[in-house]
Kinemage of the C-alpha trace (Angstrom):
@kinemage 1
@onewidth
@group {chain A} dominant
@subgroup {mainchain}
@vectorlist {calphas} color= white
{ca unk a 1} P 18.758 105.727 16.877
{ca unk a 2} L 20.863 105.083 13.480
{ca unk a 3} L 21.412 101.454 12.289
{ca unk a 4} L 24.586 100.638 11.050
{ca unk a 5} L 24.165 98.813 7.697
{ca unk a 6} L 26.556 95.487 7.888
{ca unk a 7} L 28.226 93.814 5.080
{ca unk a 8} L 25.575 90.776 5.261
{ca unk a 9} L 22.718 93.398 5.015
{ca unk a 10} L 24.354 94.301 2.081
{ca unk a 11} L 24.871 91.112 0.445
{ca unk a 12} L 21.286 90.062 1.418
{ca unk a 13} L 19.828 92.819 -0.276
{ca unk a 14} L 22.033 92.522 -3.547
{ca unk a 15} L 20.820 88.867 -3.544
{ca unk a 16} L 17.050 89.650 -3.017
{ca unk a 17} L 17.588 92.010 -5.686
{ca unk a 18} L 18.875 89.331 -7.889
{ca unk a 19} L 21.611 91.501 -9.687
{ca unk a 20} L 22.767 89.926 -13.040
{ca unk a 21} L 26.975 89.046 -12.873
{ca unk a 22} L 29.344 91.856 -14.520
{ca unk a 23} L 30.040 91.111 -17.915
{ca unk a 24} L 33.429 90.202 -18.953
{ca unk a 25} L 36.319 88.040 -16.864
{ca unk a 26} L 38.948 91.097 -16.610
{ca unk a 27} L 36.233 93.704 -15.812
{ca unk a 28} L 35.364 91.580 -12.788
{ca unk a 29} L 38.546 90.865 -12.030
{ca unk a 30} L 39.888 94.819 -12.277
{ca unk a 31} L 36.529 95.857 -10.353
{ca unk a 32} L 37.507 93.304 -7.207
{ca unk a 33} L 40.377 94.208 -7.656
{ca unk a 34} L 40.852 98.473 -7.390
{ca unk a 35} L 44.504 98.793 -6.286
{ca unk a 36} L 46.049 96.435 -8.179
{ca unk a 37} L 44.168 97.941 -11.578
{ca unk a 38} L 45.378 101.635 -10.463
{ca unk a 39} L 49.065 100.322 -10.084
{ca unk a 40} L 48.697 98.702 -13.358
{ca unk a 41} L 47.572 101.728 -15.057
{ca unk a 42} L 49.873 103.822 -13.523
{ca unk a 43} L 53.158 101.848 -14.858
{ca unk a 44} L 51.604 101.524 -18.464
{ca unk a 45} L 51.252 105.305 -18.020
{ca unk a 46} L 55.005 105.830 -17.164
{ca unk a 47} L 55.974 103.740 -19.710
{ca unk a 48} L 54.039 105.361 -22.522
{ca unk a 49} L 54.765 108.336 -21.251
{ca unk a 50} L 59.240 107.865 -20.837
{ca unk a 51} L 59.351 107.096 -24.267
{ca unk a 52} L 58.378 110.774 -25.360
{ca unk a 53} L 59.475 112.465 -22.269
{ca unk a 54} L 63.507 112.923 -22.985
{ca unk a 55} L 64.268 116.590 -24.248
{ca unk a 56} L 65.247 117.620 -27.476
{ca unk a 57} L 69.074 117.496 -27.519
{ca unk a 58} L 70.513 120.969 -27.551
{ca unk a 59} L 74.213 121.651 -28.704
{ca unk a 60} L 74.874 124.378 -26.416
{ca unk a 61} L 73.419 123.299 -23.298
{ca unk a 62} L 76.612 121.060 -21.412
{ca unk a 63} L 76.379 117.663 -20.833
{ca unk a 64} L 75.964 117.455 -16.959
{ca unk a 65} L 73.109 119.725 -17.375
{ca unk a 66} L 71.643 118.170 -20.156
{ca unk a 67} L 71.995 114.840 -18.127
{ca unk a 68} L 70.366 116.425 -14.914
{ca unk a 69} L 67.427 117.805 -17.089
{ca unk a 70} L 66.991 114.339 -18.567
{ca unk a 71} L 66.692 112.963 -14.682
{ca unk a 72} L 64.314 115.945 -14.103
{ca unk a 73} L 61.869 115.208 -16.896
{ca unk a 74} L 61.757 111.561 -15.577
{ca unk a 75} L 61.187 112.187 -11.784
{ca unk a 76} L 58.377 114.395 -12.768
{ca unk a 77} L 56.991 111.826 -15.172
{ca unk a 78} L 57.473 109.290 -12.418
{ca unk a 79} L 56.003 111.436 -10.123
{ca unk a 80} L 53.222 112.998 -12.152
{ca unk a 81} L 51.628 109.038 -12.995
{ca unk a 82} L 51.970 107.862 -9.475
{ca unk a 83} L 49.177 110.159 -8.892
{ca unk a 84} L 47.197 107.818 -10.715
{ca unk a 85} L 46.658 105.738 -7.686
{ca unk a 86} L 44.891 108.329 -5.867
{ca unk a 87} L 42.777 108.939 -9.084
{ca unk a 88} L 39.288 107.347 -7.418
{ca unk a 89} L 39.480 109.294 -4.510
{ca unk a 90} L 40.893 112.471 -5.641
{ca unk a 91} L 41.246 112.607 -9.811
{ca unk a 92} L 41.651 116.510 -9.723
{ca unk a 93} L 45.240 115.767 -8.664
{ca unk a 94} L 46.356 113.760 -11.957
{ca unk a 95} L 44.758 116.512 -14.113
{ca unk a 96} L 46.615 118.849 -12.153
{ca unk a 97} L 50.083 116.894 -12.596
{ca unk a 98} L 49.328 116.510 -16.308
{ca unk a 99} L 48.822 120.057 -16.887
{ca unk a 100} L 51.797 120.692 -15.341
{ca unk a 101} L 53.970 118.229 -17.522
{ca unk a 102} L 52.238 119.868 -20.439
{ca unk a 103} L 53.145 123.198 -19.736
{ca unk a 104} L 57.149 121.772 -19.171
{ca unk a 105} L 56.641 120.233 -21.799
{ca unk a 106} L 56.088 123.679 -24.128
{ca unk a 107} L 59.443 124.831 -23.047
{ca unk a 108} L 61.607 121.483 -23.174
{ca unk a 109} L 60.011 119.841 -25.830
{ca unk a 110} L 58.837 116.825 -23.693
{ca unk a 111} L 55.220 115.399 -24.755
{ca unk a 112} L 55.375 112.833 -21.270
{ca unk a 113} L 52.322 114.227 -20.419
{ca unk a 114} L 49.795 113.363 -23.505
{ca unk a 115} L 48.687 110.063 -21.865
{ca unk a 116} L 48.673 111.310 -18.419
{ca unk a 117} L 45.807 113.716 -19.712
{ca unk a 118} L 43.815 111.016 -21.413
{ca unk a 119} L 43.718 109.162 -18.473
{ca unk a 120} L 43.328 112.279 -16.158
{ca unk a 121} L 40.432 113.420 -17.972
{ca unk a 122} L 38.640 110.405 -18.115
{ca unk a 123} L 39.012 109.740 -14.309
{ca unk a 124} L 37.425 113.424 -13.589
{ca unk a 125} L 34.087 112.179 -15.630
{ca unk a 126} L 33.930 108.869 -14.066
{ca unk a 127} L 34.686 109.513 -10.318
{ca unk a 128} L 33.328 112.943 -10.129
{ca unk a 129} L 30.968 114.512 -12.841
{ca unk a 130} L 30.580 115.100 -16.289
{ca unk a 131} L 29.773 118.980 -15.290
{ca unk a 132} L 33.324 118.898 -13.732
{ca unk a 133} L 35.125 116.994 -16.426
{ca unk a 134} L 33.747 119.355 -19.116
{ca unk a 135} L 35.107 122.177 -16.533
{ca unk a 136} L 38.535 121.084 -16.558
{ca unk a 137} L 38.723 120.105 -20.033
{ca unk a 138} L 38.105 123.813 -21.256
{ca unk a 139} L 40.515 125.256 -18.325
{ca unk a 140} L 43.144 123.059 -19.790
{ca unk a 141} L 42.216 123.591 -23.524
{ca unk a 142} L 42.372 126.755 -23.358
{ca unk a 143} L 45.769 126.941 -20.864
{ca unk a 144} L 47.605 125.039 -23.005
{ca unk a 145} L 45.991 127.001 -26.376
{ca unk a 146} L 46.247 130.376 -24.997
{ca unk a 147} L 50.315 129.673 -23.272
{ca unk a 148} L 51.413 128.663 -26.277
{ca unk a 149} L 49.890 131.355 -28.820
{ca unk a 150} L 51.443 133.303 -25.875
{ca unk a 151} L 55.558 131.617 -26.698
{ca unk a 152} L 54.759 131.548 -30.157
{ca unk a 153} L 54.645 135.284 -30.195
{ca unk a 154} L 57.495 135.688 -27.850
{ca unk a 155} L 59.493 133.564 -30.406
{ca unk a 156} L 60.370 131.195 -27.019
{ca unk a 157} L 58.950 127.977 -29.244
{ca unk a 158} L 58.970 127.036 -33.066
{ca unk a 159} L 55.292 127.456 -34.355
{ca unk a 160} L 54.759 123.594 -35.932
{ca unk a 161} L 56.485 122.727 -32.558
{ca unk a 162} L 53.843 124.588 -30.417
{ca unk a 163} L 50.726 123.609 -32.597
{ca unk a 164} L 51.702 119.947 -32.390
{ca unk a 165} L 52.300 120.358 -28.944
{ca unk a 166} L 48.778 122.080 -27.919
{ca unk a 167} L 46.633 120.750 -30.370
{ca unk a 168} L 47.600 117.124 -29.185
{ca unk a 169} L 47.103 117.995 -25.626
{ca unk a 170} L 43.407 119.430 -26.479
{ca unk a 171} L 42.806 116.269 -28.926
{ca unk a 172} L 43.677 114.031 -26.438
{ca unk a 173} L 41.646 115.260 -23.478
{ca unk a 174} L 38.996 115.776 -25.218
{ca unk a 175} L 38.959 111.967 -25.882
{ca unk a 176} L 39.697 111.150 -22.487
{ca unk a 177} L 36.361 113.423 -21.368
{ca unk a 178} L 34.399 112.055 -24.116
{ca unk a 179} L 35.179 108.864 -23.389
{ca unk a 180} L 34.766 109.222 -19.305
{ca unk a 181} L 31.528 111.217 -19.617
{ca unk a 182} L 29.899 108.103 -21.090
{ca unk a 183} L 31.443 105.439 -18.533
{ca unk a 184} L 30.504 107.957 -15.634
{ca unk a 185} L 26.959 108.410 -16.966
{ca unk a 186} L 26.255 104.908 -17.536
{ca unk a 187} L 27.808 103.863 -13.759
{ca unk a 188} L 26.114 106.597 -12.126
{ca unk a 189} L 22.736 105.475 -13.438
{ca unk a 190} L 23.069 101.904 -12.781
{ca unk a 191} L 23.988 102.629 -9.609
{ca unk a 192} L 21.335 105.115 -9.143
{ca unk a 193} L 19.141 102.400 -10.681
{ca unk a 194} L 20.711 99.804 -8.000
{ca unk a 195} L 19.985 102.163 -5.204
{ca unk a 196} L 16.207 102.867 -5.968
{ca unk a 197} L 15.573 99.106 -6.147
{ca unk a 198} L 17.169 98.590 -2.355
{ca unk a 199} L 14.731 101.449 -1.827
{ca unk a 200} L 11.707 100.115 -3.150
{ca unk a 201} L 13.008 96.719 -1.682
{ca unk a 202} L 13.160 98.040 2.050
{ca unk a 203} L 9.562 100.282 1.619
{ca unk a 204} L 8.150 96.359 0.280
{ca unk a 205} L 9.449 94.971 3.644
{ca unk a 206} L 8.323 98.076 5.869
{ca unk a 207} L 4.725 98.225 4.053
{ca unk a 208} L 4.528 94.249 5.130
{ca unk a 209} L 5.578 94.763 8.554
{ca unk a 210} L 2.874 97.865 9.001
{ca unk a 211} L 0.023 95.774 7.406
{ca unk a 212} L 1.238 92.758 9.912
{ca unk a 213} L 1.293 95.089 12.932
{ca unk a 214} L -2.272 96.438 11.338
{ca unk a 215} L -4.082 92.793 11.052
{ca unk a 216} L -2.470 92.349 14.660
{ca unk a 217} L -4.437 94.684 15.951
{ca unk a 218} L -7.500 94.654 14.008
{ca unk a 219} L -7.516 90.665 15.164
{ca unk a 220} L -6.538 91.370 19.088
{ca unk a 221} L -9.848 94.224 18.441
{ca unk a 222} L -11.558 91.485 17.281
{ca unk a 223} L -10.802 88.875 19.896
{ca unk a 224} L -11.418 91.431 22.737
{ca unk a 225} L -14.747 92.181 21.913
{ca unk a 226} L -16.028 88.481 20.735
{ca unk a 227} L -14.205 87.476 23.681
{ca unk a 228} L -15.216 89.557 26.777
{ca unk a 229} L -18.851 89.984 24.999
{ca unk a 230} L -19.551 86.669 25.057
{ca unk a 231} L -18.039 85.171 27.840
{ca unk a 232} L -19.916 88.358 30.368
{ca unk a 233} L -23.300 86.723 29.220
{ca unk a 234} L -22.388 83.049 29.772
{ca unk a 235} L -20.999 84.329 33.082
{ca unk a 236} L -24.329 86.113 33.794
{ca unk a 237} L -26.150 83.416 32.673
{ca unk a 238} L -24.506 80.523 34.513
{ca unk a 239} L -24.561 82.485 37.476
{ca unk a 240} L -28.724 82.865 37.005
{ca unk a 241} L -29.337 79.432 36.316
{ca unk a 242} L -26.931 78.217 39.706
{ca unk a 243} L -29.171 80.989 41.548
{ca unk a 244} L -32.612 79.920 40.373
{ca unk a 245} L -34.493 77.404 41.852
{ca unk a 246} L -37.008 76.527 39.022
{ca unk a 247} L -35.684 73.865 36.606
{ca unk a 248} L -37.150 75.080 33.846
{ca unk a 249} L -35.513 78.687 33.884
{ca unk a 250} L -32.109 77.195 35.011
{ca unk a 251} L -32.130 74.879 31.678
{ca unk a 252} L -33.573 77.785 29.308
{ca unk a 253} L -30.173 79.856 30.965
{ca unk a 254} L -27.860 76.945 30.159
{ca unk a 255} L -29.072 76.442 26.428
{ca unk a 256} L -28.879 80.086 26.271
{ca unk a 257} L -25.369 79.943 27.855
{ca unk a 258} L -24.561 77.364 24.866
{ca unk a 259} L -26.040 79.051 22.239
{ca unk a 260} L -23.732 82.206 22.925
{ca unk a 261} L -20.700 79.814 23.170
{ca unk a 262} L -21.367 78.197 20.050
{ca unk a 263} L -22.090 81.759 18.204
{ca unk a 264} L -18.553 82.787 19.597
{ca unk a 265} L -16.786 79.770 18.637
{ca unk a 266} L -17.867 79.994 15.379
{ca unk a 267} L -17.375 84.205 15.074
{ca unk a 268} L -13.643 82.985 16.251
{ca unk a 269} L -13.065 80.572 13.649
{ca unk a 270} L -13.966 83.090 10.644
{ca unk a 271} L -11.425 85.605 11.954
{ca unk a 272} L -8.524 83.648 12.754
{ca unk a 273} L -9.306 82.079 9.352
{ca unk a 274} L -6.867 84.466 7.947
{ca unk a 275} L -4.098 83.827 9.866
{ca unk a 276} L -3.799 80.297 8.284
{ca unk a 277} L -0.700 79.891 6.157
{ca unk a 278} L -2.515 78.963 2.924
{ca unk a 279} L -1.119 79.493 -1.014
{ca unk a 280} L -4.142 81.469 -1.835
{ca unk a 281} L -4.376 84.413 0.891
{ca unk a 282} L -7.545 85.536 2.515
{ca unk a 283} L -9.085 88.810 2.090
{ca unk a 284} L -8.734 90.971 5.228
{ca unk a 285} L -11.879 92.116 5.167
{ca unk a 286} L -13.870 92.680 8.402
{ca unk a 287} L -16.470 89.723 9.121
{ca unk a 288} L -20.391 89.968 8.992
{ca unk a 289} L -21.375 92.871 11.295
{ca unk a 290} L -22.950 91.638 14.344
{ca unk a 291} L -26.736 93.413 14.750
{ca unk a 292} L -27.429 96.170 17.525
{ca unk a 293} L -30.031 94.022 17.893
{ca unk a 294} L -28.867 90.452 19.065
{ca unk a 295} L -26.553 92.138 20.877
{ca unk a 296} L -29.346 93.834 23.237
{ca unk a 297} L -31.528 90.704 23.495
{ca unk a 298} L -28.708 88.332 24.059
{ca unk a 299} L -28.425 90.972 27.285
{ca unk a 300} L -32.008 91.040 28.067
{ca unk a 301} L -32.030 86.425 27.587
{ca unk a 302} L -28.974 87.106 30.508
{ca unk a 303} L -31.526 89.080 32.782
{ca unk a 304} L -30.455 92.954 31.812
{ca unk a 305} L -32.940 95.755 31.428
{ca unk a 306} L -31.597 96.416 27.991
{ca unk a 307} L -33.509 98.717 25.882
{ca unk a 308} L -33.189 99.636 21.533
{ca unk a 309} L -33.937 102.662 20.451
{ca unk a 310} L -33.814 103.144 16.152
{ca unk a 311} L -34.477 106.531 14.980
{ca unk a 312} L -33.877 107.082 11.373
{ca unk a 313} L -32.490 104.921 8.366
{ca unk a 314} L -29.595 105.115 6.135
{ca unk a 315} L -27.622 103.383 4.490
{ca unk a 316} L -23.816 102.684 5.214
{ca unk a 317} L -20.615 101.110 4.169
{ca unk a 318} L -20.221 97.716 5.696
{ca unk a 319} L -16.799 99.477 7.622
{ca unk a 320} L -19.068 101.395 9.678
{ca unk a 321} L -21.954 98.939 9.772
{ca unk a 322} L -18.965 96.814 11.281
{ca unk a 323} L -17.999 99.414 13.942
{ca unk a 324} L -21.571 100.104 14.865
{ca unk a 325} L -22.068 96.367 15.847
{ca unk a 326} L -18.699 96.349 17.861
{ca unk a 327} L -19.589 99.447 19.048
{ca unk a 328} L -23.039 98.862 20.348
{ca unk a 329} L -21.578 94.733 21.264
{ca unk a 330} L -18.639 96.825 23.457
{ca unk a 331} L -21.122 98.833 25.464
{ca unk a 332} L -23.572 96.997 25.994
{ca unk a 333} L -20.809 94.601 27.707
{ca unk a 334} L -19.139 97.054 30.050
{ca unk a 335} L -22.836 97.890 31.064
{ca unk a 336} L -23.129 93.934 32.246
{ca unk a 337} L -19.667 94.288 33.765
{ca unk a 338} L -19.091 96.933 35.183
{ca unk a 339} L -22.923 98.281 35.923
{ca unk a 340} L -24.994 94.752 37.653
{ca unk a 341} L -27.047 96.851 39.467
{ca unk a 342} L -28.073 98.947 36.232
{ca unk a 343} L -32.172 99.542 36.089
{ca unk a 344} L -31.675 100.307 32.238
{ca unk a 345} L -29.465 99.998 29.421
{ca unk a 346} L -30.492 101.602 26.787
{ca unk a 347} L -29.065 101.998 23.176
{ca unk a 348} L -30.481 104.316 21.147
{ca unk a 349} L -29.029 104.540 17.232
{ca unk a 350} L -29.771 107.358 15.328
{ca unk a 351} L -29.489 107.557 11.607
{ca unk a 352} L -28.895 111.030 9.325
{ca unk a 353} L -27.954 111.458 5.761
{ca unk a 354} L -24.489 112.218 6.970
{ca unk a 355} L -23.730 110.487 10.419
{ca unk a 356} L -25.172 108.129 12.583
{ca unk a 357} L -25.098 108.343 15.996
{ca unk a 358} L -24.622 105.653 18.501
{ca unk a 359} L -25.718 106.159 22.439
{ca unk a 360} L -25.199 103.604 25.212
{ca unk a 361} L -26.692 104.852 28.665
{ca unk a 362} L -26.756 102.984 31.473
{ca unk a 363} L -27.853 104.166 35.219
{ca unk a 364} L -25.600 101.471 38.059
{ca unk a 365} L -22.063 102.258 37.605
{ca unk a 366} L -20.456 102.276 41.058
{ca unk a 367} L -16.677 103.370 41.773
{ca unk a 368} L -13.901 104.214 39.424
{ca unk a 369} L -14.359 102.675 36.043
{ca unk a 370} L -10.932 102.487 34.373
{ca unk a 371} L -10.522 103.875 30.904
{ca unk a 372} L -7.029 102.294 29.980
{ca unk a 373} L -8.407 98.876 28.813
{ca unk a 374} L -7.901 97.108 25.835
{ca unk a 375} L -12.206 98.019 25.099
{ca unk a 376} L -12.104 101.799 25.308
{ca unk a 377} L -8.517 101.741 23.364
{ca unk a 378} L -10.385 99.044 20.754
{ca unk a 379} L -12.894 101.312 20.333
{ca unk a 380} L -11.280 104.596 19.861
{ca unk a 381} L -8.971 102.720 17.194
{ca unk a 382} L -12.743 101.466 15.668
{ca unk a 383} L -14.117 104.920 15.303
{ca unk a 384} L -10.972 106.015 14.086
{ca unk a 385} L -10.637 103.226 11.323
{ca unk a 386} L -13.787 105.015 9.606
{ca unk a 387} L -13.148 108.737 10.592
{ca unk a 388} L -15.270 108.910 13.502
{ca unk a 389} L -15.241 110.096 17.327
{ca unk a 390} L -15.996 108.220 20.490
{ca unk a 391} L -16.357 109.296 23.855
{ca unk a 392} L -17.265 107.323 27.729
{ca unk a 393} L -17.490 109.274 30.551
{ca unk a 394} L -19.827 109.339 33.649
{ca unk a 395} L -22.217 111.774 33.455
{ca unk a 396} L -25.272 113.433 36.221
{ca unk a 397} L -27.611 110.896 38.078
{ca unk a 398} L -25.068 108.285 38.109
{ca unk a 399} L -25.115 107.265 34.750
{ca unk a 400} L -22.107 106.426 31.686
{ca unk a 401} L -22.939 107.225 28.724
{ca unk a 402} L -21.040 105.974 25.247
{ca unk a 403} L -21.487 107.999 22.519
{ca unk a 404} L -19.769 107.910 18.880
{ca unk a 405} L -20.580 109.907 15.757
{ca unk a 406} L -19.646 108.188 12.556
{ca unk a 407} L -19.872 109.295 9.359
{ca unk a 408} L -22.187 106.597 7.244
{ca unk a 409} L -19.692 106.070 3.963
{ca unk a 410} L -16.431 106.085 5.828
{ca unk a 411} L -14.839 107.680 3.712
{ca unk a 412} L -12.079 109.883 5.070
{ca unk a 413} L -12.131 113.826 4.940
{ca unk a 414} L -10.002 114.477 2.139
{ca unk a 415} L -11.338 112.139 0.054
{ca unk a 416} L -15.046 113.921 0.845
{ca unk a 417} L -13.027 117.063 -0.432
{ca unk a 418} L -11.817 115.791 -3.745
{ca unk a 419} L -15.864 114.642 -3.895
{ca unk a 420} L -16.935 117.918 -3.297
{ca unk a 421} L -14.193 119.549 -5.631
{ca unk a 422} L -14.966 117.190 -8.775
{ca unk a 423} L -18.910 117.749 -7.836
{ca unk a 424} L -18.027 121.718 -8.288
């Protein structure tokens, strides 16, 4: 769905962008003011251009009709620079009427039309192109060159008359086009200048809304798994030292109980550390990777047959060493939730040059285990991060298995290919 782009928008983004004021008091004025410049420039126009515009008199032609041609020549003048006020949206049409008084004016005598051109021309390079205005310049110069080598020939028009005629017509828009083509360049690239900045200024606020919505997640990833990891053992372990009947075990479950609240509290502090609203921002880099192994004998201190298995040793980037401790921390708790009955849990890690592979077995699910949570989703979007696969599923004898395949440098596939490439 579209979003309409309001006035405040507008002036929001103009002020963001800090644009300097217009220079000059009358060019701001005539640029807040369109109409009332175009009006103004069209009555200058008439009155340059009635000065010129009356007709040679001629002793034979009779007075009424020398009268009526005299009212002729000053309706189309009158008409011909009212077009002026349309010369922003549509400037072909004063070119147009000033080509026409020029080509009058080769029979009559009239020259109304010389400042009509000027102005004609330069509104063609500043409201349309400078491809266009050069366009209609030569279609004109060489109209009004070519008509009137045409009547000098004929003997309709005196030759100094003609020449004077055409060559100020081609002198004059030429000016005009000159002149426009370097207005209409310089507007059109401040303006194209104007627009890239409200570009860049928009892809500045999208690229901090997509990091925002990324830290989001990679926090609610992070509170899910301290969270649910950590509060399943103290859960398992209150629930053995209430069910115990020697002192001695019951306190060593309650300290142990503590110990994991205290290691979560503090795991929970470092991350939301970078949501405080400080002057010096906090890298958002992921915390200390917790170790496949105080994950498994936290779950073997709560009473589960938890089991490590390392085979192999590389190293990797502390992304993936990251996602292998959520990983492992992730499985290990659905196993205590979701598996009590469970006779072994075993995690098995398994190192290569390229990959490392991460295995999480357990043997007492019982039902339907969902696969819409927040922990499968944080996980996928985990092995993801570092360009790796995940997959849970039940699978014979009763058993779940986790298993995820991550590459140990993280480093995503094209990247390996430009590696590859430069090694070649």
């Amino acid at each position: 769905m579209s979003r309409t782009r309001s006035r405040s928008d507008s002036i929001r983004e103009d002020e963001e962008l800090r644009l300097p004021r217009a220079p000059g008091l009358f060019r701001r004025f005539w640029a807040r003011h369109p109409l009332f410049a175009d009006i103004l420039l069209a009555l200058i126009c008439l009155f340059l251009s009635l000065a010129p515009a009356a007709p040679y008199p001629d002793p034979s032609l009779p007075e009424g009709t020398y009268i009526a041609l005299n009212i002729a020549t000053v309706a189309m003048v009158a008409i011909g620079c009212s077009t002026l006020l349309w010369r922003r949206r549509a400037p072909l049409g004063p070119f147009l009427a000033a080509v026409i008084l020029g080509t009058v004016g080769l029979f009559t005598g009239m020259s109304g039309g010389i400042v009509l051109l000027l102005v004609a021309c330069y509104g063609v390079a500043v409201y349309r192109s400078a491809r266009l205005a050069w366009i209609c310049y030569g279609i004109g110069a060489a109209w009004f060159l070519g008509f009137t080598t045409v009547l000098m020939l004929t003997g309709a028009t005196v030759l100094q008359v003609g020449l004077d005629t055409a060559l100020s017509y081609v002198a004059l828009g030429l000016i005009g086009t000159l002149v426009g083509v370097n207005v209409g360049d310089r507007k059109r690239y401040l303006l194209a200048i104007i627009d890239r900045s409200r570009q860049l200024l928009i892809e500045r606020d999208q690229q901090a809304q997509l990091a925002a919505a990324s830290e989001r997640a990679r926090i609610a990833r992070e509170m899910h798994d301290i969270v649910s990891h950590s509060l399943t053992v103290i859960v398992a372990l209150s629930e053995g030292a209430a069910a115990t009947p020697d002192r001695e075990q019951a306190r060593k479950a309650a300290a142990s109980a503590a110990d994991t609240a205290r290691g979560a509290l503090t795991e929970m502090r470092s991350m939301l550390g970078v949501l405080r609203d400080d002057e010096s921002p906090l890298p958002l880099a992921p915390m200390q990777p917790v170790p496949a192994r105080d994950t498994v004998e936290t779950a073997q201190r709560a009473g589960y047959p938890a089991t490590l298995t390392v085979v192999g040793q590389a190293e990797v980037s502390p992304a993936v060493a990251h996602a292998i401790g959520r990983i492992v921390q992730e499985g290990v708790t659905n196993a205590m939730r979701h598996a009590p009955t469970a006779k072994t849990i075993a995690v098995r890690l398994e190192y290569t040059t390229e990959t490392v592979t991460i295995e999480i077995v357990n043997d007492g699910v019982a039902g339907e285990v969902g696969s819409d949570g927040f922990g499968v989703r944080g996980l996928s979007e985990r092995a993801a991060h570092v360009h790796g696969t995940v997959r849970s599923a039940p699978a014979d004898g009763g058993r779940w298995v986790l298993r995820a395949v991550l590459p140990t440098s993280g480093s995503t596939p094209a990247a390996r290919r430009e590696t590859m490439e430069d090694d070649g």
